[in-house]
C-alpha positions as CSV (number, residue, x, y, z in Angstrom):
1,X,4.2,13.3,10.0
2,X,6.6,11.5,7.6
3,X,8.8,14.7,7.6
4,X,9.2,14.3,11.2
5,X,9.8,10.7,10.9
6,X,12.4,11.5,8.4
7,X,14.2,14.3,10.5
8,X,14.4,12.2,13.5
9,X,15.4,9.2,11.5
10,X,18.4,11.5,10.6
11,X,19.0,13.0,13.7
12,X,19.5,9.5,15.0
13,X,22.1,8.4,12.5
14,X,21.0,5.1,12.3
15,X,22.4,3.4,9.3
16,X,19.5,3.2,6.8
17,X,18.9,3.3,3.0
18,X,15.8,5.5,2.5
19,X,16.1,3.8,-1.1
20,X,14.8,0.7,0.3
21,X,11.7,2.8,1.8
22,X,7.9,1.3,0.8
23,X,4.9,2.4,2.1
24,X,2.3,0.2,2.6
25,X,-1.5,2.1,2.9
26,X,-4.8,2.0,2.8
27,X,-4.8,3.8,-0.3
28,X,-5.5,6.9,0.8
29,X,-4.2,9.3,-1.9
30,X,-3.6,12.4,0.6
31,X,-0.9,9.5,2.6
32,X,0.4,8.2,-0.7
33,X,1.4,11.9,-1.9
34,X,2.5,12.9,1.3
35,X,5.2,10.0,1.9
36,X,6.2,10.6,-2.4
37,X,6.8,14.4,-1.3
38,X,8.9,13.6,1.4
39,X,10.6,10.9,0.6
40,X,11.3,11.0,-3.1
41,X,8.1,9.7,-6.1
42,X,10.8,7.2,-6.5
43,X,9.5,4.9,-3.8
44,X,7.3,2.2,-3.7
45,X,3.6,2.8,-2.7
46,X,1.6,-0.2,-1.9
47,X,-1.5,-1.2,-0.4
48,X,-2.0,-3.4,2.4
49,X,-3.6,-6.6,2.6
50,X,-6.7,-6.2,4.2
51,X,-7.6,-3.1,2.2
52,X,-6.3,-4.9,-0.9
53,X,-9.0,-7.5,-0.3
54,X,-11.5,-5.6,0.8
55,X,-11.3,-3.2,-2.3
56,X,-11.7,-6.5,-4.5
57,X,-15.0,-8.1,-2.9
58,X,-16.4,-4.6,-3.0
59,X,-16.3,-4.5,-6.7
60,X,-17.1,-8.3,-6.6
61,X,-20.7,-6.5,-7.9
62,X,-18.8,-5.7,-11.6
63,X,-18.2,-9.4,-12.2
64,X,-21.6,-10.7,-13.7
65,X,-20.8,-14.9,-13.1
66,X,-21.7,-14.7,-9.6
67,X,-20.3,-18.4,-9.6
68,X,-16.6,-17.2,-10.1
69,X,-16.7,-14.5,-7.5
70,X,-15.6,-17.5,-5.1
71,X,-12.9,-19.0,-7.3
72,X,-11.7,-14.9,-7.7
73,X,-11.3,-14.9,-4.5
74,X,-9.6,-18.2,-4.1
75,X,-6.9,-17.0,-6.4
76,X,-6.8,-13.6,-4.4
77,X,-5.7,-15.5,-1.5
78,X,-3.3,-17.7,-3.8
79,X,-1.7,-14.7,-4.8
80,X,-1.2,-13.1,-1.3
């Protein structure tokens, strides 16, 4: 898939800096590796919001103080 996205972006000739490409995921390693292979491991690979989030109160569990796993949150949401 991104190799045809990258052919047709070139076959279009629109004026873009594949330098300036980021991919934001879910994470997935398979996706991550495949964009990096087309596009250069020079690129930025981030996750998305929603996964980003979920991925945290999913692990909330590691955090023992079950009275900062609000206020970990909170700053989550700061951060974003």
């Amino acid at each position: 898939i991104f190799s045809c996205l990258r052919d047709d972006l070139l076959n279009l000739s629109l004026q873009m800096n594949e330098q300036e490409l980021i991919l934001i995921a879910d994470d997935a390693e398979v996706i991550s590796n495949a964009f990096l292979k087309v596009f250069g491991a020079d690129h930025n690979v981030v996750m998305c919001w929603f996964h980003m989030r979920k991925n945290v109160e999913k692990n909330l569990y590691l955090v023992e103080n079950k009275a900062l796993h609000g206020g970990i949150m909170n700053d989550i949401e700061t951060l974003q």
